[in-house]
C-alpha positions, -999 to 999 in steps of 0.1 A, spaced: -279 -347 654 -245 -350 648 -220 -319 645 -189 -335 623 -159 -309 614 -141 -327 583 -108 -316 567 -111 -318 525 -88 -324 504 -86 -312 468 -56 -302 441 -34 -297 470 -55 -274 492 -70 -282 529 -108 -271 535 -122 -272 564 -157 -285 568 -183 -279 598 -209 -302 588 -244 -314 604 -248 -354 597 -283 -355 598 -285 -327 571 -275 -358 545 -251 -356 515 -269 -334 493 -262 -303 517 -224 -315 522 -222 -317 482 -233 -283 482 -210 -271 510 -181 -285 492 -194 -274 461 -191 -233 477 -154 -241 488 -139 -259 455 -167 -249 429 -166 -283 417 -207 -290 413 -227 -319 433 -227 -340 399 -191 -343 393 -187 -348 429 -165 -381 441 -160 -382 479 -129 -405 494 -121 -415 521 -85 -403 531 -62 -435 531 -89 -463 527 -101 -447 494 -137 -454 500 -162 -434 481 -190 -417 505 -222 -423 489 -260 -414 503 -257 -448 519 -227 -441 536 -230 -433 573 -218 -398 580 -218 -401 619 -189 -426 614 -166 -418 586 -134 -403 585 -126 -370 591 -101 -366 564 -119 -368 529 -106 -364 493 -125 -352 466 -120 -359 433 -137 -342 400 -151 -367 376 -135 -341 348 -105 -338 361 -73 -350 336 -63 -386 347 -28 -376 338 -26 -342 351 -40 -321 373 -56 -290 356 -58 -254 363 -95 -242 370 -95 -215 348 -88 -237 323 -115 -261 331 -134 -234 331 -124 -221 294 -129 -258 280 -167 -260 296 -193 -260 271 -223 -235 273 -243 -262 288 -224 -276 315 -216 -235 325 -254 -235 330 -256 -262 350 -225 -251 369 -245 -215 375 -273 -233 387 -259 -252 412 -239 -224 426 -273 -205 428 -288 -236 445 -260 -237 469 -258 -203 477 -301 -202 483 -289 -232 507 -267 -212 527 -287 -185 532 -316 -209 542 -296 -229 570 -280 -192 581 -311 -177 584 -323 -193 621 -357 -206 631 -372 -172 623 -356 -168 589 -367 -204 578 -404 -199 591 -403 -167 569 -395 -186 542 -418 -212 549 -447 -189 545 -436 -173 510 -431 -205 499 -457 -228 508 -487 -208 490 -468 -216 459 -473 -249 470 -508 -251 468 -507 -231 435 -486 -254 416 -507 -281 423 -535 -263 408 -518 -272 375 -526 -312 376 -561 -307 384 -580 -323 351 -604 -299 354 -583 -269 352 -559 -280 318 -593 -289 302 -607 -252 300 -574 -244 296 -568 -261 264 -603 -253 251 -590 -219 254 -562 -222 228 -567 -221 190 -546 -253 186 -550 -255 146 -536 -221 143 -508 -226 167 -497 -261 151 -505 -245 115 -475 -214 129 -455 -242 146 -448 -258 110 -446 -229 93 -418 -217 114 -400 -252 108 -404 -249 72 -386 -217 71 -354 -233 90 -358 -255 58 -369 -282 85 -397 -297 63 -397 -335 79 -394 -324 114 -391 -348 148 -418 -356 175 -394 -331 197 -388 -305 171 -428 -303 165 -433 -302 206 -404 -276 206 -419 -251 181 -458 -256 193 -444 -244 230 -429 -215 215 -457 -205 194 -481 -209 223 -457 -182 240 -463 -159 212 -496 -166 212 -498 -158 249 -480 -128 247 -502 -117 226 -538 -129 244 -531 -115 282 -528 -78 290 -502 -64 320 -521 -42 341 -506 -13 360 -532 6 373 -568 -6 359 -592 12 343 -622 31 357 -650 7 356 -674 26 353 -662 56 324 -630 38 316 -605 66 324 -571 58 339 -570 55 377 -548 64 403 -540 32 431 -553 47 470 -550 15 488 -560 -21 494 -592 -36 506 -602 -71 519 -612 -99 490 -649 -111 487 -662 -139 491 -664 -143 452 -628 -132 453 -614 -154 474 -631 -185 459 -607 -180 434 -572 -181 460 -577 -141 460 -554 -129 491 -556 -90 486 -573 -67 464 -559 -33 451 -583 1 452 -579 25 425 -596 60 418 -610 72 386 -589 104 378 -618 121 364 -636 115 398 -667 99 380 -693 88 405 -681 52 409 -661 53 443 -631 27 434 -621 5 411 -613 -31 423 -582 -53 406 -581 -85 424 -547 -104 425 -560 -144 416 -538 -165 425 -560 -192 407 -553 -206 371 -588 -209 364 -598 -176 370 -573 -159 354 -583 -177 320 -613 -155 321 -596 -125 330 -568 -127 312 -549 -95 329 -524 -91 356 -485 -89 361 -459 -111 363 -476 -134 392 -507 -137 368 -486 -140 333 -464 -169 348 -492 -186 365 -519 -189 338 -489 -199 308 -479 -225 335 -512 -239 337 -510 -238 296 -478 -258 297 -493 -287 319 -524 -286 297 -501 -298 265 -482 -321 286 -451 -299 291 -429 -306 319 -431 -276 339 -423 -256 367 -432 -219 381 -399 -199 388 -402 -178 421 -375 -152 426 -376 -133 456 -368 -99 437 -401 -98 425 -400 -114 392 -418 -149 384 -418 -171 352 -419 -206 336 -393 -233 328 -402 -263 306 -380 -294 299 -371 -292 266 -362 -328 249 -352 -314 220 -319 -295 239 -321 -322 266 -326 -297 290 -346 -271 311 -356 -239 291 -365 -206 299 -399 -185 291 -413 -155 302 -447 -148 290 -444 -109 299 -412 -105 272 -424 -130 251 -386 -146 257 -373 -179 254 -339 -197 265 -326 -162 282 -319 -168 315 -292 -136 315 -325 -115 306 -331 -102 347 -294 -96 351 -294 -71 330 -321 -44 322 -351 -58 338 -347 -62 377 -339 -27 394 -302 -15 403 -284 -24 435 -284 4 459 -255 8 480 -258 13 513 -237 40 522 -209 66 501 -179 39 500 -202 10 491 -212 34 463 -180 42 446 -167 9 449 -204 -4 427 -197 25 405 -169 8 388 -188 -29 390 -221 -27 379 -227 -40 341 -233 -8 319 -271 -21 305 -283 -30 338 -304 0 337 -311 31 326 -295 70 341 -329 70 364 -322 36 379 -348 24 370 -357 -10 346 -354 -8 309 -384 -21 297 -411 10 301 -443 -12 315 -421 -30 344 -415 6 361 -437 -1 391 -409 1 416 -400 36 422 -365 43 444 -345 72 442 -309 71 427 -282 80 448 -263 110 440 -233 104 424 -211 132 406 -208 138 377 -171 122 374 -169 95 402 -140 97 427 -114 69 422 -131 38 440 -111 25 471 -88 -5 468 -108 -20 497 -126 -48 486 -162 -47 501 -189 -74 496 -220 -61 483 -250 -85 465 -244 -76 432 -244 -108 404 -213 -102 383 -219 -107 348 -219 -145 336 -196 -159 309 -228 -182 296 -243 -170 260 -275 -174 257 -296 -165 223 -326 -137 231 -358 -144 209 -383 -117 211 -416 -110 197 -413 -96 163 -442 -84 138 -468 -95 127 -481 -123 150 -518 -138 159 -546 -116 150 
């Protein structure tokens, strides 16, 4: 291990770099990308005064400290001003700038967490692991597929072509339209369990704790098991609601939350020979992206909304509100936070997501002028990209 301290140059400003060499160029593209917000893609690295691009092959024990970095968008006859790059960027590119900030900032946070932090991480992380790989297994996409009414979903798929007036669609406007009806039909074909009902006289329950899985249970990749009570205190004693983390199993109970929604539709994107990948997001919140070749590009889809190609969709009514920390952090949010990122109880917009319960803080009823100090707080400011939401509307698979 090599510590390196670089000076970078860029547009006239000096940044200076601490910088591990064995951590390779990927982290240092990142690094740079946090300091000039110019993304890892459009990244060229000089050499100050030999001019010689740093590439993975490049040695980064050796090189010089002074380095130049130059924008592969940046006007060969001028230098322009960021916010106007920024004006002139295409709803695409913004995405993929987003994404890479987001990738750079989950970077930072993993090399600043310590040995602790990164073991912590390790062990949310890794299950997911083994879960995704679940997803190639032959077995598993087989009864997944014979699962699906494929006639009916290709049948809708064309239909819904035909009323864009497409009537000789493409290979990738056919794949496009079959994944989206096999999100409605989803939607549709799972149920979102809050609290389960009795089994035994099928009243609502209340939860009362968690018990250990059985053997039968954890077979299936069953880690923990939630206990409800009848509310009518019938004679059965509790009602069990497993939490599968296997595929398989969940295509014959069709029920859960968002862990179980985005796992099993996952499973159904493999099955059709979608390129996919399960979303994890550490607020609580999972779902599915799919390459779509149609757009060129990753999309996307949330089985519990029934969404598509809304990325925007958790910053703003689904995921609970930030909760400042103490009375100064709290006047300064009050003038930040988007308007529809939740409703007067603080609490998520959409009715059957309400399983978090915090209090609001008490705020009067006309908020004291915030403070000029500027304090960080992790609030995401709301992004410039527009995205189209598609929801589930009538009618639908019956």
């Amino acid at each position: 291990m090599v510590a390196r301290q670089f000076l970078l140059c860029h547009h006239g400003e000096e940044f200076p770099i601490e910088y591990d060499s064995d951590d390779g160029i990927e982290v240092l593209k990142f690094q740079i990308f946090s300091l000039t917000s110019v993304v890892p893609d459009d990244q060229k690295i000089l050499e100050e005064g030999c001019e010689v691009e740093v590439t993975e092959e490049s040695d980064l024990k050796t090189i010089s400290e002074k380095l130049r970095l130059v924008s592969f968008h940046d006007d060969i006859k001028g230098k322009e001003t960021a916010d106007s790059k920024t004006s002139e960027r295409s709803d695409e590119e913004l995405a993929r700038m987003i994404q890479a900030e987001e990738d750079a900032i989950a970077m930072q946070m993993f090399q600043d967490s310590g040995a602790s932090g990164r073991r912590m991480f390790e062990q949310r992380l890794r299950p997911c692991i083994s879960q995704v790989l679940m997803y190639e297994d032959s077995k598993r996409k087989e009864a997944a597929r014979k699962s699906v009414p494929i006639d009916r979903i290709e049948e809708k798929a064309l239909v819904s072509l035909g009323k864009e007036g497409n009537l000789d669609p493409s290979k990738e406007e056919k794949d496009h339209a079959f994944l989206l009806q096999l999100l409605y039909w989803f939607k549709q074909s799972f149920s979102w369990v809050n609290s389960p009902p009795c089994e035994n006289c099928g009243s609502e329950t209340t939860f009362i704790g968690m018990g250990s899985p059985l053997p039968s249970e954890t077979y299936f990749s069953c880690s923990s098991v939630e206990l409800f009570r009848c509310q009518k205190h019938c004679s059965k004693n509790s009602t069990r609601f497993p939490r599968y983390n296997d595929p398989l199993k969940l295509l014959e109970t069709r029920r859960g939350r968002c862990g179980e929604w985005a796992n099993c539709f996952t499973l159904y994107c493999r099955a059709f020979n979608y390129e996919s990948r399960f979303i994890l997001d550490f607020t609580d919140h999972v779902w599915t992206e799919c390459f779509s070749h149609l757009h060129g590009r990753w999309m996307h889809l949330d089985p519990c909304e029934g969404v598509y190609d809304n990325p925007l969709l958790y910053e703003k009514g689904l995921l609970p509100l930030y909760f400042p920390r103490d009375k100064h952090e709290e006047e300064v949010a009050l003038s930040k936070l988007p308007a529809d990122v939740g409703d007067e109880n603080g609490e998520t917009i959409i009715d059957e997501r309400k399983i978090r319960i915090k209090s609001l803080p008490i705020v009067p009823m006309t908020p004291t002028k915030p403070s000029t100090v500027d304090v960080e707080f992790p609030v995401n400011r709301t992004r410039l990209l527009s995205q189209k939401q598609n929801s589930i509307t009538g009618g639908g698979f019956q």
